[in-house]
C-alpha positions in Angstrom: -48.2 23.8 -4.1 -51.7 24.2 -3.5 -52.1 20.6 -4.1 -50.2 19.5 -1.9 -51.4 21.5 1.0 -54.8 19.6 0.1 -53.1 16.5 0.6 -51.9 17.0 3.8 -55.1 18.2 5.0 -56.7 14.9 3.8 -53.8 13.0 5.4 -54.2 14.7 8.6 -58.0 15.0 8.9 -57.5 10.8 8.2 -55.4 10.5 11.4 -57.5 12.8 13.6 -61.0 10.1 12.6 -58.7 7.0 13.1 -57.8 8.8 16.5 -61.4 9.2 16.9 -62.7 5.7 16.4 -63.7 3.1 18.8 -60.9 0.9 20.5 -60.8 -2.3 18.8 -61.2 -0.3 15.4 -57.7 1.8 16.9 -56.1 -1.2 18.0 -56.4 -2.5 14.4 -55.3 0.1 12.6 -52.1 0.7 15.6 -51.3 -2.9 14.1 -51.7 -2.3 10.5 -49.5 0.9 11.0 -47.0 -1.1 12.8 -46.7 -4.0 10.2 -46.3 -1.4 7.3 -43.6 0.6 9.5 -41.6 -2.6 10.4 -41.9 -3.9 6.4 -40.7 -0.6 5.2 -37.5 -0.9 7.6 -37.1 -4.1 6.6 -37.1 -3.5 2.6 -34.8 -0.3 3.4 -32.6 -2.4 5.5 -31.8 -5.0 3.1 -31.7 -2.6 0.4 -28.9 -0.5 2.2 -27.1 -3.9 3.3 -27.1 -4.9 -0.4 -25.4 -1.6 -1.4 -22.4 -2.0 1.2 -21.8 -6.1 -0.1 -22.0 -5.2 -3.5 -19.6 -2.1 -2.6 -17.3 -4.1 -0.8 -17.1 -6.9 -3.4 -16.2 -4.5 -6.1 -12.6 -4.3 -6.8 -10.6 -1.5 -9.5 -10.2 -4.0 -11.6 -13.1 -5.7 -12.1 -15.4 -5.9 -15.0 -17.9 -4.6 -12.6 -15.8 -1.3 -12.8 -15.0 -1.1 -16.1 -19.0 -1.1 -17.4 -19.8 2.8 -17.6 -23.3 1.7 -15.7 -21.5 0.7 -12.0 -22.5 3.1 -9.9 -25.8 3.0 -10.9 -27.3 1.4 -8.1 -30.8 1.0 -6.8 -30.9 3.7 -4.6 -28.8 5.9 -6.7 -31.0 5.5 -9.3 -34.0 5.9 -6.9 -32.5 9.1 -5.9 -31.8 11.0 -9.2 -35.3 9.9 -10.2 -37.1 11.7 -6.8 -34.9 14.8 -6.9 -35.0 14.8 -11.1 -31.2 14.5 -11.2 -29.4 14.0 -15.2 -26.9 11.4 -14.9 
């Protein structure tokens, strides 16, 4: 726990200098912040629209089903593996 305490404190003591720097340094970094906050939507939203085609292609009766591995998805997978979940 301890370790991650540090972590924050780095993070945070990070954003208080960037908040502390010159203006065209800030405006920069705004920008790089932005970019990486509009890919990461991005790569979630296709990632989520992905799941609901492939969801609503699947049918009961499909070999899709009958393979023991179909509702391993990306983001079920992605899931057990953060929160340490057994299949």
């Amino acid at each position: 726990m301890r370790r991650k305490t540090r972590v924050w404190l780095l993070f945070l003591l990070v954003l208080f200098v960037l908040s502390l720097a010159t203006t065209s340094y800030s405006k920069t970094v705004d920008r790089v912040l932005i970019c990486l906050r509009l890919t990461l939507i991005a790569i979630m939203s296709v990632l989520t629209a992905r799941e609901w085609w492939r969801s609503q292609r699947t049918r009961p009766d499909s070999e899709i089903e009958a393979r023991p591995e179909a509702g391993n998805s990306l983001l079920r997978r992605l899931r057990r593996w953060y929160y340490d979940e057994d299949e």
